[in-house]
C-alpha positions in Angstrom: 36.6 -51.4 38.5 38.4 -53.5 36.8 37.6 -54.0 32.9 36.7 -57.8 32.7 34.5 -56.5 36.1 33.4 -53.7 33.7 32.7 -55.6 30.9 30.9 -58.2 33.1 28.5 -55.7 34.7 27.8 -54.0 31.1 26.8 -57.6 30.7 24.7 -58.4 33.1 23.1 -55.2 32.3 22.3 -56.2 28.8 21.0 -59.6 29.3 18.9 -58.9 32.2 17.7 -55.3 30.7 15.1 -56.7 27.9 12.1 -55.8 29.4 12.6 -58.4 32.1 12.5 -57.8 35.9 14.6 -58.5 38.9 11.5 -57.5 41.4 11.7 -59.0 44.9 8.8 -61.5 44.2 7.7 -63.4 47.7 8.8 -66.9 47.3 6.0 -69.3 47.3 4.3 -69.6 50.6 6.6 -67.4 52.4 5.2 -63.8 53.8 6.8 -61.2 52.2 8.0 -58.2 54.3 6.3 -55.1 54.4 8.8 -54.1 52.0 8.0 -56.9 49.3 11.3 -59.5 50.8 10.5 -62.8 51.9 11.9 -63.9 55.5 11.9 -66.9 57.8 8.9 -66.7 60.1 10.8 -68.2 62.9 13.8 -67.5 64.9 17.1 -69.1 63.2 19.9 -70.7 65.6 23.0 -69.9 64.8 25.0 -71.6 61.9 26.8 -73.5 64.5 24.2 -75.2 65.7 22.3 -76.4 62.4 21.9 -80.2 62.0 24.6 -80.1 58.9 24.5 -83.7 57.2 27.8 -85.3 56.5 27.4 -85.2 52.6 25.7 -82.4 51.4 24.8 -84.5 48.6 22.2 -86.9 50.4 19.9 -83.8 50.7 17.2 -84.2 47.8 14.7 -81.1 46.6 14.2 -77.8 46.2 14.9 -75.2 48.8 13.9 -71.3 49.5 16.9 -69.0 51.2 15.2 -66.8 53.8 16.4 -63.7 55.4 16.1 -63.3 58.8 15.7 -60.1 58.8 14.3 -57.7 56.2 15.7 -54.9 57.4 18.6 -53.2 56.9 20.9 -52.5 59.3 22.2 -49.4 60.1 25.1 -47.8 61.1 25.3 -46.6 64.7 26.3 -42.9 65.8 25.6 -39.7 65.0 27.8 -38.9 61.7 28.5 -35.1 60.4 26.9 -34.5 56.7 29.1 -31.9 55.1 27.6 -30.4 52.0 28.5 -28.8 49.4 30.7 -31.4 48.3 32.7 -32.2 45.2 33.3 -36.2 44.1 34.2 -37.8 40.8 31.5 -39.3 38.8 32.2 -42.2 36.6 30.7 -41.1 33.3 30.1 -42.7 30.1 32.2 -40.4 28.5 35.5 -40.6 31.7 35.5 -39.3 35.2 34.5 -36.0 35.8 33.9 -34.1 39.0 30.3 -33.0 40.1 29.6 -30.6 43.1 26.8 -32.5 45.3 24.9 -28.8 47.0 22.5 -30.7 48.9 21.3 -34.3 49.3 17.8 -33.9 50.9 16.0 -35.6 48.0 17.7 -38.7 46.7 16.9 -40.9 44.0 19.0 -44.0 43.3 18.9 -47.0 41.0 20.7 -49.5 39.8 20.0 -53.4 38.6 20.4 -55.0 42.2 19.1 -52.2 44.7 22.7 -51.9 46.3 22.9 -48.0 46.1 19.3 -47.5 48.1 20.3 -50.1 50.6 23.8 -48.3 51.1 22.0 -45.3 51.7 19.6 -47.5 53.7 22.7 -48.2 55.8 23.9 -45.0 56.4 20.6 -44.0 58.1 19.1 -42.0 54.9 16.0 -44.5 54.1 13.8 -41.0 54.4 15.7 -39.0 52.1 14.5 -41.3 49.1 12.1 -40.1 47.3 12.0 -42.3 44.4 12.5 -46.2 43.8 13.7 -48.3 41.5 12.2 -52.0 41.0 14.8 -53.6 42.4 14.8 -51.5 45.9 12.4 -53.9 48.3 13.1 -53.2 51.8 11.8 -52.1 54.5 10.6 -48.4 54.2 10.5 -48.0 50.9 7.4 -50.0 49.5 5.1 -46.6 49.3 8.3 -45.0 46.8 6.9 -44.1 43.4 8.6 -46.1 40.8 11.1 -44.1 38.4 12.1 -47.1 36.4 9.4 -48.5 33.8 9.5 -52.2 31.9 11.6 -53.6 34.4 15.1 -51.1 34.4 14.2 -48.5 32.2 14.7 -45.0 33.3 11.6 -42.5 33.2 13.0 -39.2 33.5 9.8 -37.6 33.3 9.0 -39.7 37.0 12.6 -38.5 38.2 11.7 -34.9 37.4 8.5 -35.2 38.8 9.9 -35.8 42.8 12.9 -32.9 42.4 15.2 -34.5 44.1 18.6 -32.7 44.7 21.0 -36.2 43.7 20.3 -39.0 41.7 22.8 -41.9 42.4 23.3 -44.2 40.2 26.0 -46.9 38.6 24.8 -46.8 35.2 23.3 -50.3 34.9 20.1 -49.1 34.4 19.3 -46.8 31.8 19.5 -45.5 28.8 22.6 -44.4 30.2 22.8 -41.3 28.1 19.1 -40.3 29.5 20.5 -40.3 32.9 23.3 -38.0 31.9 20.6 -35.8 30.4 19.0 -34.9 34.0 21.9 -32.6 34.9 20.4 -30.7 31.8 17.0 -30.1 34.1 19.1 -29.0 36.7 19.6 -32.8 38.5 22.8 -33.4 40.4 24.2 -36.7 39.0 26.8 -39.0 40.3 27.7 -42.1 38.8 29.2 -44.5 41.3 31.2 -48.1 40.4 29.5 -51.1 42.1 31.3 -54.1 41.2 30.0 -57.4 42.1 32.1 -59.0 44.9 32.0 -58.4 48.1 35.4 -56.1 47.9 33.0 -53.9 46.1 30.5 -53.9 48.7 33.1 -51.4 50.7 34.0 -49.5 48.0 30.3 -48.8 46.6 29.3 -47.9 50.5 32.6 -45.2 50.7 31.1 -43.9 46.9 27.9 -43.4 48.1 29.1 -42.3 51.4 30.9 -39.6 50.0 28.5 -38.3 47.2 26.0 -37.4 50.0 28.2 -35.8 51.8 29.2 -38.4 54.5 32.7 -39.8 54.2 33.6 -40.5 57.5 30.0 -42.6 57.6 30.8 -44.2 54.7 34.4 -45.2 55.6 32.8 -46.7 59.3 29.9 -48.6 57.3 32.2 -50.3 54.9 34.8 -51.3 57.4 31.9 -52.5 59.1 30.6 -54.6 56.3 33.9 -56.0 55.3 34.4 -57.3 59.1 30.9 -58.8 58.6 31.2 -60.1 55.7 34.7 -62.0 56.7 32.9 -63.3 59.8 29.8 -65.1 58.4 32.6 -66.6 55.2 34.3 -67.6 58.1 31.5 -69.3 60.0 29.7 -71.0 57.1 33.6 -72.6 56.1 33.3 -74.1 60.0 30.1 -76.1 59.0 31.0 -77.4 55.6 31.0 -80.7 55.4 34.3 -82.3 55.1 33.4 -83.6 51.6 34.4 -82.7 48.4 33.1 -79.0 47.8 29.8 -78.8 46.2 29.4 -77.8 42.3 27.4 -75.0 42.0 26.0 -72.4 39.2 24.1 -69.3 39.1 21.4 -70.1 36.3 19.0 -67.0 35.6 15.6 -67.9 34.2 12.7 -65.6 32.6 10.8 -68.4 31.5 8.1 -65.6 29.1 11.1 -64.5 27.6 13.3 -67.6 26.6 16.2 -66.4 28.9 18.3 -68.8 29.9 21.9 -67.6 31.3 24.4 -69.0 33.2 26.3 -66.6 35.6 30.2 -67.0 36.0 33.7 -65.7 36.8 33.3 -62.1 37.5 29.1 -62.0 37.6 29.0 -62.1 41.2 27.3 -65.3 41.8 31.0 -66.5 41.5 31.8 -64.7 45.3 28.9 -66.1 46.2 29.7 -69.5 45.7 33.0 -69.4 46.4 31.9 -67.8 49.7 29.3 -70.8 50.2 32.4 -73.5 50.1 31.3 -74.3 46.4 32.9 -74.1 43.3 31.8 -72.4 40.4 31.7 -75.2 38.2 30.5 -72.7 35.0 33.5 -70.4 35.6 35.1 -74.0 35.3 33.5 -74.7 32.1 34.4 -71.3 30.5 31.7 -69.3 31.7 33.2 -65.4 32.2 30.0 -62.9 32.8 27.3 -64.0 31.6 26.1 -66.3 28.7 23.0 -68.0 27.3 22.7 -71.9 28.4 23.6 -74.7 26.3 23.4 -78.2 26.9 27.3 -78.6 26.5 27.6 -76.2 28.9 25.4 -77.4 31.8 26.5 -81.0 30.9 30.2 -80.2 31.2 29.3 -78.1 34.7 28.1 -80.8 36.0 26.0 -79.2 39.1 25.7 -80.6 42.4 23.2 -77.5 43.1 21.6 -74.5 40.7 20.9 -71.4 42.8 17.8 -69.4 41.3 16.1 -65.9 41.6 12.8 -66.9 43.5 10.8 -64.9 40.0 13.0 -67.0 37.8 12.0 -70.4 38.8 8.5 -69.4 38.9 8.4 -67.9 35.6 9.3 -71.7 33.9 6.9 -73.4 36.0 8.8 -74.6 39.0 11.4 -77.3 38.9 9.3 -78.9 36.8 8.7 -76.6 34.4 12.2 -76.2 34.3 13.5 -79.6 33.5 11.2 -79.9 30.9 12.0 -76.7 28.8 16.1 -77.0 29.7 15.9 -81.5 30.0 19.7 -81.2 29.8 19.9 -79.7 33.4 18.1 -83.1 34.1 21.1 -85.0 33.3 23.3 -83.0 36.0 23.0 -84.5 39.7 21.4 -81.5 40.6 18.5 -81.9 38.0 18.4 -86.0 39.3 18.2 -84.6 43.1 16.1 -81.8 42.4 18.8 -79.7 44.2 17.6 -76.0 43.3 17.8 -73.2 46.1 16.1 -69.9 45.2 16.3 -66.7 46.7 14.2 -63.3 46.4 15.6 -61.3 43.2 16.0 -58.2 44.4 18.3 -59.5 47.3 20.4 -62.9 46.3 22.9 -60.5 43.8 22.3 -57.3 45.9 25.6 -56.8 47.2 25.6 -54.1 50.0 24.2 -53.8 53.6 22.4 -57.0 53.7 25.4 -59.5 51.9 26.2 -61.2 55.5 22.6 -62.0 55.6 22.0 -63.2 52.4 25.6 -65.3 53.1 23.5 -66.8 56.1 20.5 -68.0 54.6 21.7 -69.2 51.2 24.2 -71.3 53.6 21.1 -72.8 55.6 19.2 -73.9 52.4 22.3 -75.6 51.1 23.5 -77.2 53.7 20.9 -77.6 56.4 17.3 -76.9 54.1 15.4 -79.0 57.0 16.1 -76.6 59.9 
C-alpha cells in the first residue's frame, strides 16, 4: 500500500472508529437478507436495457442502491489447501513472517467486512467462527460478535471461539490488542486492504495465501478484476452523453455530530470515478477524509451525495439533513434532493461483491425509476 493509501485508511479508521458503527442497517422499507443486506425484491434487467434519461440531472429525490443478490459469489473448482504455510504479516511494528499451521477456525475483521467476504469467496463461509459488525452476508448472521462499540476488538470473545487464524488489516482495533493474541497462542496475519478496486485483487491473493490457498486466491482475484472491468465498462455505455455528474461521499452519524466528506484515496473516489462521476471533493482539496464545512460542500458543488443507508437515517432523513448541514441545501443536489444511499456494511466493502455494488449504485443514479 501506498503511504497516502496508508495514511488514508489509518484515517478512515480514526474518524469512523469513535464508538460509531458501519452495521448493514436494512434501508427503509426494503427486506433485509437473511444475512442483515437489503436487496431488490424483483428481478433487475440488465444495465443495457434501463430507461437512462438524457440528463441525469432532471431526475429529482432520494434513492436506495439495492443488491441483487446478497450472496456472495464463489469461486468455482475444487482448489488444494496447503497447510502449514508461512506468509508475511504487515505489522505495526514492519513485516514479519508468521507460520499459518492450520486454518479450520477463522476469525476476520476489519472496518468494511472485505476480509470475511474474501474468504466468503473462496468457499470458506463455514470456517468462520466469529464476526465482526461489519460482516452481513449471507451465512454469517448467527456469528457471535468479537468486536464491541462498533470496531472495537474483544479479545476475551476472540479467545473464547479458539480459532487457529485471525485475519485482519488492522483497521479495527486497538491494534496493539490484536498483536497481543499471538501471546494466547492465536495465529495472526495482518493483511493490506487498500481501497480501490486494484486492491480488491491483491487483498483476495493476501487472504488467499494466509489460509493456505494461493492458487485459489490468484483464480478469485483474476476473476474479480475481469468483473470488475466489465460492469466499469458497462455502466460507461449508459452514461448519458452529458457533462459527468459531481458527486461526493458524505458520511453521516447524526448522534455523534459526524460529518465527513470522503475523497482522493478514501475509496468512494473509485467509486465515483467508476460511476462516470467526478469526485468533486477530491476537486476541492479533499485527500482521505475530513470533517464538512460549508466552504467545502459550497465549493463541491454536488450534483449527487452518495450515503451509508445508517447515516442518513441517523440525521433524520434528507430532511433532517438539510436542516443540521443547510449548506448542502445550497448545492444542486440539496435543491434536487439527489441523495442515493446504500447499506453500510456493503457500499465501501471492496471485495467479492464490488461488481455488484458497481451495478446497483449505477441504477439508483442513473435510472432510480426502474
Amino acid at each position: 500500500m501506498s503511504q497516502p493509501r496508508r495514511l488514508a485508511a489509518i484515517g478512515v479508521s480514526l474518524a469512523l472508529g469513535l464508538g460509531l458503527t458501519l452495521s448493514g442497517c436494512a434501508a427503509t422499507g426494503s427486506p433485509g437478507a437473511p444475512g442483515g443486506t437489503p436487496v431488490a425484491t424483483t428481478p433487475v434487467a440488465p444495465l443495457a436495457e434501463l430507461d437512462v434519461p438524457a440528463d441525469p440531472r432532471d431526475i429529482e429525490g432520494p434513492s436506495t442502491a439495492l443488491l441483487a443478490d446478497a450472496a456472495i459469489p464463489v469461486l468455482e473448482g475444487d482448489w488444494p489447501q496447503q497447510l502449514p504455510t508461512t506468509v508475511v504479516s504487515h505489522d505495526l511494528g514492519g513485516d514479519r513472517e508468521v507460520t499459518v499451521p492450520s486454518a479450520e477456525r477463522i476469525i476476520a475483521m476489519d472496518l468494511s467486512g472485505s476480509i470475511a467476504a474474501t474468504l466468503a469467496g473462496l468457499g470458506l463461509t463455514d470456517r468462520l467462527v466469529g464476526r465482526d459488525v461489519s460482516t452481513t452476508f449471507e451465512g454469517t448472521e448467527d456469528l457471535p460478535l468479537v468486536t464491541i462499540g462498533g470496531h472495537t476488538v474483544s479479545s476475551e470473545a476472540v479467545l473464547a471461539l479458539r480459532p487457529d487464524i485471525v485475519i485482519t488489516d488492522g483497521s479495527v482495533g486497538p491494534r496493539d490488542v490484536v498483536e497481543q493474541l499471538r501471546d494466547a497462542g492465536i495465529t495472526v496475519v495482518f493483511v493490506t486492504a487498500e481501497p480501490s478496486f486494484e486492491g480488491v485483487s491483491e487483498l483476495t491473493r493476501q487472504v488467499g495465501a494466509a489460509v493456505g490457498m494461493p492458487e485459489a486466491g490468484e483464480a478469485l482475484a483474476a476473476q474479480l478484476a475481469e468483473a470488475i472491468d466489465a460492469k466499469i465498462a458497462e455502466i460507461a455505455a449508459i452514461i448519458p452523453r452529458t457533462d459527468p455528474l459531481r458527486m461526493v461521499f458524505l458520511y453521516l452519524r447524526g448522534s455523534a455530530g459526524v460529518y465527513y466528506l470522503f475523497g482522493d484515496d478514501s475509496g468512494a473516489d473509485s467509486l465515483i470515478r467508476a460511476l462516470g462521476g467526478i469526485d468533486a471533493a477530491a476537486e476541492v482539496g479533499i485527500v482521505g477524509n475530513r470533517p464538512t464545512t460549508d466552504e467545502a460542500l459550497i465549493g463541491a458543488a454536488p450534483d449527487l451525495v452518495l450515503v451509508m443507508t445508517s447515516g442518513i437515517e441517523s440525521v433524520g432523513g434528507v430532511d433532517g439533513l438539510l436542516e443540521v448541514q443547510p449548506a448542502i441545501a445550497l448545492t444542486p443536489a440539496g435543491e434536487r434532493r439527489r441523495f442515493v444511499d446504500m447499506a453500510d456494511g456493503v457500499v465501501l466493502g471492496f471485495g467479492p461483491r464490488t461488481p455488484g455494488v458497481l451495478d446497483a449504485l449505477a441504477r439508483a443514479i442513473y435510472a432510480p425509476a426502474e
